[in-house]
C-alpha positions as CSV (number, residue, x, y, z in Angstrom):
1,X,-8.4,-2.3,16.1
2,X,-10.7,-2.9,19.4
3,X,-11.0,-5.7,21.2
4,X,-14.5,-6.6,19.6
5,X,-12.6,-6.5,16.1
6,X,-10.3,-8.5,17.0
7,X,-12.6,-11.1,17.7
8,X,-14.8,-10.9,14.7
9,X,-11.2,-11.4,13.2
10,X,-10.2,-15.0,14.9
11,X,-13.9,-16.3,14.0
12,X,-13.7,-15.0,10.3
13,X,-10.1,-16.9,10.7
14,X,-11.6,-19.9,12.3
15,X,-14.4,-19.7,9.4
16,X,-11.9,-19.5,6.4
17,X,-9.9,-22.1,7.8
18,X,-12.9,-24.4,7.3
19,X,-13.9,-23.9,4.0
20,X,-10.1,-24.1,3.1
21,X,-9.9,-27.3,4.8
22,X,-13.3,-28.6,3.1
23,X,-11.8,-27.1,-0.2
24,X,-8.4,-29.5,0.6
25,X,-10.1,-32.6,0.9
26,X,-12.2,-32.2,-2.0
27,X,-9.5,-31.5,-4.4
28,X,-7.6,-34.8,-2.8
29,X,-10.9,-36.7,-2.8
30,X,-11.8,-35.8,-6.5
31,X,-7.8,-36.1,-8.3
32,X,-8.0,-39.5,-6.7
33,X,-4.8,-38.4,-4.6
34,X,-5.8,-39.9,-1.6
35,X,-3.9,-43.1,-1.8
36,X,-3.0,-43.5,1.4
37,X,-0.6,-40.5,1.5
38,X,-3.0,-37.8,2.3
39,X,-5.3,-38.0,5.1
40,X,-8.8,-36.9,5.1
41,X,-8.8,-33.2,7.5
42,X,-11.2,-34.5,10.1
43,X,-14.4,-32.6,10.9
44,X,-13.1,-32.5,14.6
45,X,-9.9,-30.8,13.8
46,X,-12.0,-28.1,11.4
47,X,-14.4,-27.8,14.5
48,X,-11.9,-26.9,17.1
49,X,-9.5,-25.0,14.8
50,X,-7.6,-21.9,17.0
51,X,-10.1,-22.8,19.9
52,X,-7.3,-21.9,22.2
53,X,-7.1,-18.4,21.4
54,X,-10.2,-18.1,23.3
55,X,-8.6,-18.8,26.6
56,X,-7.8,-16.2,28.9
57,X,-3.7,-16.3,28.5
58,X,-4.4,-16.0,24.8
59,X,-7.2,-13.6,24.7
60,X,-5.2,-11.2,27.0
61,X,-2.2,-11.4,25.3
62,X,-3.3,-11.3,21.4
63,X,-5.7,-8.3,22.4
64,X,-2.8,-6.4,24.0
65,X,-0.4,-7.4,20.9
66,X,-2.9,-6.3,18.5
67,X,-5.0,-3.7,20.2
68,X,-3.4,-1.5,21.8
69,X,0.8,-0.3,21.9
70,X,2.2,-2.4,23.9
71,X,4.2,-4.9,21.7
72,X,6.0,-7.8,22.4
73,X,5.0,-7.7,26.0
74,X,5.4,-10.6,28.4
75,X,1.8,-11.3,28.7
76,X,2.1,-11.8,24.2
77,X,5.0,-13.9,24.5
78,X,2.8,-16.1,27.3
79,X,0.2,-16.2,24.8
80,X,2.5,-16.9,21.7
81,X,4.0,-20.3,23.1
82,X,0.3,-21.2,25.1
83,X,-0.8,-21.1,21.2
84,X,1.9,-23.2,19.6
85,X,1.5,-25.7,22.5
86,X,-1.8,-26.5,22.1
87,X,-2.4,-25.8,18.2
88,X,-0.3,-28.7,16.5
89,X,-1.1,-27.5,12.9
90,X,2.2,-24.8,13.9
91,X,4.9,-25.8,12.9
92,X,6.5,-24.2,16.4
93,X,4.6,-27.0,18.2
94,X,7.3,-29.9,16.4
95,X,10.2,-27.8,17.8
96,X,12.2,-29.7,20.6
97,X,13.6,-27.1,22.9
98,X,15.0,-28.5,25.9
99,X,15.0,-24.7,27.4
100,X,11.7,-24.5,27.1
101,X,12.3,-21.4,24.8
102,X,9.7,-20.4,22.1
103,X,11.5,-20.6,18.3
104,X,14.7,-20.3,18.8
105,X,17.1,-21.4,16.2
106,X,18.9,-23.6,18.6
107,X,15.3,-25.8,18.2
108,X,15.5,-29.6,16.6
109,X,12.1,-29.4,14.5
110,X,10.3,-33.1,14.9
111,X,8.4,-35.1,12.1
112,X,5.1,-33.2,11.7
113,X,1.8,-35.8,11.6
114,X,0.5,-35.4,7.6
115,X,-3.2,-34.3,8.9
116,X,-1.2,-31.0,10.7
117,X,0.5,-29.8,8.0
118,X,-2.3,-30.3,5.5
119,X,-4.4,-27.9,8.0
120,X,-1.2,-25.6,8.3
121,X,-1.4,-25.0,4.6
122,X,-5.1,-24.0,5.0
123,X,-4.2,-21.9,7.8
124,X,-1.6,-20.3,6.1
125,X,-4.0,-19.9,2.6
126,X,-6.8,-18.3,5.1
127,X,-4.3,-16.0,6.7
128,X,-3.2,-14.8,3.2
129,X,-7.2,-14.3,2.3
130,X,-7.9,-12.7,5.6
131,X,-4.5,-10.0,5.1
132,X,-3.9,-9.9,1.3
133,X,-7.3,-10.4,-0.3
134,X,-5.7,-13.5,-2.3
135,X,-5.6,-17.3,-1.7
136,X,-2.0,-17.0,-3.6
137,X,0.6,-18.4,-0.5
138,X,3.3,-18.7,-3.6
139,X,5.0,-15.8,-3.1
140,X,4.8,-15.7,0.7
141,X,5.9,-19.6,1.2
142,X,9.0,-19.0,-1.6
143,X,10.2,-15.9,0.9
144,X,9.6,-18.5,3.9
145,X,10.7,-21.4,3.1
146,X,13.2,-21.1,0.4
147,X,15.0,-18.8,3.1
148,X,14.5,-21.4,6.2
149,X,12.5,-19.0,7.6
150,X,10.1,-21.8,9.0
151,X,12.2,-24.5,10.7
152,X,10.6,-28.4,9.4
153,X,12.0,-31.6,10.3
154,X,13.6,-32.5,6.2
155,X,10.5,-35.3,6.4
156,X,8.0,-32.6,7.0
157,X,9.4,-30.7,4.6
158,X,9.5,-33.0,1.8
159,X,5.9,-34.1,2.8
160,X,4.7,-30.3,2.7
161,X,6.8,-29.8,-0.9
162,X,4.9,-33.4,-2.1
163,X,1.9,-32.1,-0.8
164,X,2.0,-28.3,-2.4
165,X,3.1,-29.8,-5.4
166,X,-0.4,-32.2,-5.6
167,X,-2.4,-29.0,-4.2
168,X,-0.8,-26.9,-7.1
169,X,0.4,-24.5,-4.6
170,X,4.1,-24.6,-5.5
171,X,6.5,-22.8,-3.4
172,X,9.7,-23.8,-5.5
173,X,10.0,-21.6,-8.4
174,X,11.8,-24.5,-11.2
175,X,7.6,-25.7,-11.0
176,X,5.7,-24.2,-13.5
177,X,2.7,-26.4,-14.0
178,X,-0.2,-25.4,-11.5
179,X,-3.3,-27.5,-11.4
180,X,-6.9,-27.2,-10.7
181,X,-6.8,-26.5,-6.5
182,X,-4.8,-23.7,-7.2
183,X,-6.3,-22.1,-9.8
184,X,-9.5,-23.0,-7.6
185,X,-8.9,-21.5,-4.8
186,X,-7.3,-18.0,-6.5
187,X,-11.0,-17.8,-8.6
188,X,-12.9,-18.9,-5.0
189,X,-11.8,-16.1,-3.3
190,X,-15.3,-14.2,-3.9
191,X,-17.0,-17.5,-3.4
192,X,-15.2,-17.7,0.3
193,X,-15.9,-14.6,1.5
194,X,-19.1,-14.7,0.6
195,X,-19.7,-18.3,2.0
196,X,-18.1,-16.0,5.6
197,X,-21.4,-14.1,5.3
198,X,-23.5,-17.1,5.1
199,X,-22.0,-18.8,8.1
């Protein structure tokens, strides 16, 4: 991958998290979930989704990460934690590391706000779509969370397992039933990508 790629790559990103976002709040709007637990994703926080990885720290150290072979190098670590401290929809941002360290297991996760980890489902669905060709995060969210791979505050976590749950994107494998958003968003995966093509 070039460094051109990689950019058409964030702004297909950036795209996909949109219409994942839109596709969220519709679902909530229409199953009459709302009721004061789920927030509505605002148009701002669609609009300036992954902005940051269009500064310089960023840009320079995703390009060398991805683009050439020269991995884990101090300028991608810079750009790693500039990312997660500006982009609250990680969960990396809620970590409270007095040694300023990025995700280290030492880290006391804080209380997410409900709006960021409704968009860090989307971004996590859109990453799936952009990698796997599949809006299915099941079986990627039961080998990361069931194993504590991610690192959530237990009230984050029971808010995310609440809101999968209403989403019918189930992580916890004793749920069987799967409703409508689910099954919506596995069948939209044609009608995404070729929304990305229209935008």
């Amino acid at each position: 991958m070039n460094k051109e790629q990689y950019i058409k790559g964030v702004y297909k990103h950036i795209k996909t998290v949109g219409i994942v976002c839109e596709l969220i709040n519709s679902h909530l709007d229409s199953e009459n979930l709302r009721s004061g637990i789920y927030p509505v994703i605002s148009d701002e926080e669609i609009e300036t989704h992954d902005a940051s990885k269009f500064s310089n720290i960023e840009l320079t150290g995703y390009v060398k990460q991805f683009c050439t072979d020269d991995k884990n190098s101090p300028e991608w670590q810079a750009a790693l934690k500039h990312h997660y401290d500006n982009n609250p929809h990680h969960w990396q941002h809620w970590l409270d590391d007095l040694n300023g360290k990025l995700c280290t297991g030492m880290a006391k996760p804080l209380v997410m706000p409900s709006e960021q980890i409704l968009i860090m489902t989307a971004d996590w669905t859109a990453a799936m779509l952009q990698y796997n060709n599949t809006a299915n995060i099941s079986g990627w969210l039961n080998e990361n969370l069931l194993t504590n791979k991610i690192n959530l505050h237990r009230e984050t976590r029971e808010y995310l397992d609440s809101a999968l749950r209403d989403l019918g994107i189930t992580r916890v494998r004793k749920y069987r039933a799967r409703n409508k958003m689910f099954i919506n968003l596995v069948e939209s995966d044609v009608w995404i990508k070729k929304n990305l093509q229209n935008r």
